[in-house]
N, C-alpha and C positions, 0 to 999 in steps of 0.2 A: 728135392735132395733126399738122400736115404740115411735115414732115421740107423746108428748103431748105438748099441745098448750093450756095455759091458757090464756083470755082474762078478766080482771079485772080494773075497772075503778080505775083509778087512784088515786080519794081520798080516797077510801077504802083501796087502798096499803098503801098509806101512815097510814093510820091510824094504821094499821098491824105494819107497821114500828116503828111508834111512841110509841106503848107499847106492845113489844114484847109479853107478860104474857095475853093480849088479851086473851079468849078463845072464844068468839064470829064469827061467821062464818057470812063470809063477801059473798055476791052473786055476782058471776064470767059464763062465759062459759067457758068448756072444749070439745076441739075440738081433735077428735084422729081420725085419715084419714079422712073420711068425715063426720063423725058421730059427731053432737056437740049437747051437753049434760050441762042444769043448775045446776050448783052445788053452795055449800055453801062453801069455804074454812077459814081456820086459821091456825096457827103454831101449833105443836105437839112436844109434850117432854119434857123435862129439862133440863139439859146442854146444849144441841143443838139450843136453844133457842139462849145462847149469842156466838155461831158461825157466822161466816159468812155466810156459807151456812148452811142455817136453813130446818127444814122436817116440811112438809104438811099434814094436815088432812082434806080429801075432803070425804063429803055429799052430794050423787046425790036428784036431788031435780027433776026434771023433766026431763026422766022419774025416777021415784021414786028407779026404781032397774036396774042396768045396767050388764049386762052377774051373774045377780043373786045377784050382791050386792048392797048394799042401802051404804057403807061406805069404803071408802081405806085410804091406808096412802103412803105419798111418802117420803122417808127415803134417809134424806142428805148421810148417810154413811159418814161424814164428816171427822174423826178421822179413819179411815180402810183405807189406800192407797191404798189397792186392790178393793175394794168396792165389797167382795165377801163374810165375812166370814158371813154375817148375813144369806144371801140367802143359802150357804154351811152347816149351823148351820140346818137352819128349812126345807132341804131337807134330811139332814141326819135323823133328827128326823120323818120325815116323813117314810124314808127307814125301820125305826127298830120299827116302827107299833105304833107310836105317835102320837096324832092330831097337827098338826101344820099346820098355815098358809101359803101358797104359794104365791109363791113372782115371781117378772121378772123384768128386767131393763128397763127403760125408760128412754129418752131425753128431757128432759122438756126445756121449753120456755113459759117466762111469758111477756103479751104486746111486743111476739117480740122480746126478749131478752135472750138468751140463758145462764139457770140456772144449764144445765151441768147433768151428770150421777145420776138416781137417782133408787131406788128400790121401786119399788109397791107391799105393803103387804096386802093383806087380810084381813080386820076386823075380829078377832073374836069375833063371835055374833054369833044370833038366824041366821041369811041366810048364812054364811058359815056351821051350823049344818045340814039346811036343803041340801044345796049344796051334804053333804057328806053322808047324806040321814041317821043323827043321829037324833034319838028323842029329840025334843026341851025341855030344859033343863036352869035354873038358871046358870049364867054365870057372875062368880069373879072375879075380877082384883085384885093381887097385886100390890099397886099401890106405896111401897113403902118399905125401908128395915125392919119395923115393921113385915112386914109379913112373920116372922119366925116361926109360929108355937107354940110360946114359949108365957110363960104369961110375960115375959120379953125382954125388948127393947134388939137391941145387943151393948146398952150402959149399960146394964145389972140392967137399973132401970125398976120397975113394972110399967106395962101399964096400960093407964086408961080406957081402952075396951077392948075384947076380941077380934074383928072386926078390931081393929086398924091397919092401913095397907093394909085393903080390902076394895075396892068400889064394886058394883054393878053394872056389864055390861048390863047385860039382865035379868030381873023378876022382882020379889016384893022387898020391903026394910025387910019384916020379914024372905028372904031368908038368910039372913045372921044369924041369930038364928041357921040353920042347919050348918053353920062353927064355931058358939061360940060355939057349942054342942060338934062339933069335938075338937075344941083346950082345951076344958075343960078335955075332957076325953084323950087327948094325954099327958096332964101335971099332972093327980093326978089319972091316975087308976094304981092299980098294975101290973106287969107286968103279971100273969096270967089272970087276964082280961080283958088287953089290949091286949093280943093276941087273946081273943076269941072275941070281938067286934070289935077292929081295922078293918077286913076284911068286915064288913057290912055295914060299912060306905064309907070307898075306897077300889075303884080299884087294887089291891096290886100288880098285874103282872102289870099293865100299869104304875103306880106308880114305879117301880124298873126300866122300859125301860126307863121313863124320867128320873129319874138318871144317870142311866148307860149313855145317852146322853149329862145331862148334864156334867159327867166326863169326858168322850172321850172332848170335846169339850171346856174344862176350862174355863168354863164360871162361876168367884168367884162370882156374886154377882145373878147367877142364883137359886140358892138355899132358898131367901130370897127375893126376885124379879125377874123380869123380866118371871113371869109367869102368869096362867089362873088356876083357878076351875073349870070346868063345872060338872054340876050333869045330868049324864044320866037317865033320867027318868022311861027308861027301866027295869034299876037291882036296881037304887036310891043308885049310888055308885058315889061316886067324881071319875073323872080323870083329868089331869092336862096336861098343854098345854105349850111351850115353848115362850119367845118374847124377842123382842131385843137383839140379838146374836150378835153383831158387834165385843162385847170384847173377840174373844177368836180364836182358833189357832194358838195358840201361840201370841198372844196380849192381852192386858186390853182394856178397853173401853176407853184409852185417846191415844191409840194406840202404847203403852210403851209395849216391850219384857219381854213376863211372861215365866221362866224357866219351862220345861215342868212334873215336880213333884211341882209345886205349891197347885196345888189341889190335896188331899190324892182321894185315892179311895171308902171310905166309904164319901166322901161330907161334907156338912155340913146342921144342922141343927136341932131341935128336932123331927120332926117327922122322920126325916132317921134316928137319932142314934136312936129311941126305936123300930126300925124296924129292924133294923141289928143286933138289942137285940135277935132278935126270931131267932132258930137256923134254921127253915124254910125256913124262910124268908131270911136270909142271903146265904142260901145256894142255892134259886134260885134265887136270884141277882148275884152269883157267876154262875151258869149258862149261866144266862141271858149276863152277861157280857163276857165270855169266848166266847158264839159264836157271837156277835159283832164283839169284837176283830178280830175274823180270818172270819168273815161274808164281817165285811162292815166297819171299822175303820182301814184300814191298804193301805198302800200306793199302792197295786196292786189296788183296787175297788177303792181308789179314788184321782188317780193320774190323770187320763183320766176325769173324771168330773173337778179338778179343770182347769187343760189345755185346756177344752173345755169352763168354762166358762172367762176365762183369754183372749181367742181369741176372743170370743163374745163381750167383753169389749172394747177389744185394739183399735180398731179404732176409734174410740169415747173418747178417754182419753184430744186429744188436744184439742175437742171443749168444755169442761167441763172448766171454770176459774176462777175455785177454786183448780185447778188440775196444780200444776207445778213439772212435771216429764215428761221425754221421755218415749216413750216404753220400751224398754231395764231397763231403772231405775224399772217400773211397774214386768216387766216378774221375774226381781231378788224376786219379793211378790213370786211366786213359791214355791222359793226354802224352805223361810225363812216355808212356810204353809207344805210343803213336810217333812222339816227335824222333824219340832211337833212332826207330827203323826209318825211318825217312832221310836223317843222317847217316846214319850206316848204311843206306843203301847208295846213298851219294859218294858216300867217303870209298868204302868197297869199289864201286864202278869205277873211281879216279885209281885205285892204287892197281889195279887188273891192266891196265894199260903199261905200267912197268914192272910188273913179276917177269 
């Protein structure tokens, strides 16, 4: 596992310390083997904020792009006692032909002081598009549970933007025009033609794999957050991109035991129920979802990646101290991630016979 070394003057930490909600990026070195590199750092997230072990948002600053990126994130996993299911979430998604972020473990150390196991994610942005050699492209955050699709909160009061919900990762501010266009037309066309337009706006096969994704992997609050828009500029079709997986595999994001028929099969959301409205469309989602299943969601394909990266992890668990478990206590995360997907894969296969 790769050794990170942040060097950060001290009253800058503390400043950090002082008002956690900072978003200001504070100037640090980062040192990885020999290579040391200026960066901007801050806090990232929301909840993770008032944890103890908080996650990192680093900006290289000189050189400007490092192995291709200008931005990463270092990801407490603070509430996952495995500290696996985020990386396991966006390698799956990765597997069944999704854009997702690539992630790897690291051991950080800040002034010298060892801050314990953490996961380094991939900005997505304009240089992970070019990385994966996609045409560069407007780039959406959901950045909150607003971002349902829906002309209404899911406190089921009327919103006061169509936008609400979504920031602007990469492009102009009038690219958000091209998602009120969409969410206008997802909440008041009829369904004959919203069948025949829906398709020119999104991606509809990529679109159903990030579902099918996020179902296998019960992640409730993925449906409504914890995603991306990118508009490929090539077809000028949206695809959507998956973030912050921590809560699922059988856990929530506060790391509490979600029964494995928690999330139905068709998800949640307005744009997937008027999608699943279309008989097409729902029938290859049921496709699409049947050869996952027996492709790459089932305990033969990914019993051996979680065992592989569980050993990866293990020796590095006591020097992490925010981490108070034995190995043995860790290897039991296992079973609890093994038995999931064996349920879920059973529960999934019964409910695909009536969608």
């Amino acid at each position: 596992m790769l050794k990170y070394e942040i060097f950060i003057n001290p009253k800058w930490l503390k400043k950090m310390e002082d008002d956690i909600w900072e978003n200001e990026h504070f100037p640090a070195v980062l040192k990885i083997d020999d290579n040391r590199y200026k960066i901007g750092i801050t806090y990232r997230g929301n909840v993770i904020r008032k944890k103890k072990k908080k996650s990192y948002n680093i900006i290289f600053q000189n050189p400007y792009l490092v192995e291709a990126a200008h931005e990463i994130h270092l990801n407490a996993e603070y509430d996952d006692i495995s500290l696996s299911r985020n990386k396991l979430s966006l390698d799956f998604f990765d597997r069944i032909g999704v854009i997702s972020p690539h992630s790897k473990h690291v051991l950080l150390y800040i002034n010298g002081f060892c801050k314990g196991i953490y996961l380094e994610l991939e900005s997505f942005d304009q240089h992970l598009l070019k990385k994966r050699n996609l045409p560069v492209g407007p780039i959406i955050y959901a950045t909150n549970y607003f971002a349902n699709f829906s002309l209404l909160s899911p406190e089921n009061e009327l919103k006061t933007s169509l936008d609400e919900g979504y920031t602007i990762k990469y492009g102009e501010p009038n690219d958000l025009s091209l998602l009120e266009d969409f969410i206008e037309m997802i909440n008041t066309f009829p369904n004959e033609e919203f069948e025949k337009e829906v398709g020119k706006i999104l991606d509809i096969e990529k679109y159903l794999r990030w579902l099918a994704g996020v179902v296998c992997t019960q992640n409730f609050d993925g449906f409504i957050h914890n995603y991306a828009l990118y508009l490929n500029t090539k077809n000028n079709l949206f695809e959507i991109t998956p973030w912050d997986y921590d809560g699922t595999w059988g856990r929530d994001l506060h790391g509490r035991t979600l029964e494995h028929d928690f999330v139905p099969l068709s998800g949640y959301n307005t744009l997937t129920g008027r999608i699943l409205h279309i008989y097409p469309y729902r029938s290859k989602y049921k496709e699409i979802m049947s050869s996952i299943l027996e492709n790459h969601f089932n305990v033969e394909t990914l019993e051996p990646i979680i065992k592989g990266q569980f050993q990866t992890l293990k020796p590095f668990i006591r020097t992490d101290p925010y981490i108070n478990m034995d190995e043995e206590y860790f290897d039991k995360e296992i079973d609890v991630i093994v038995k999931f997907i064996i349920n879920r894969n059973g529960y999934l296969k019964k409910e695909l016979a009536f969608l």
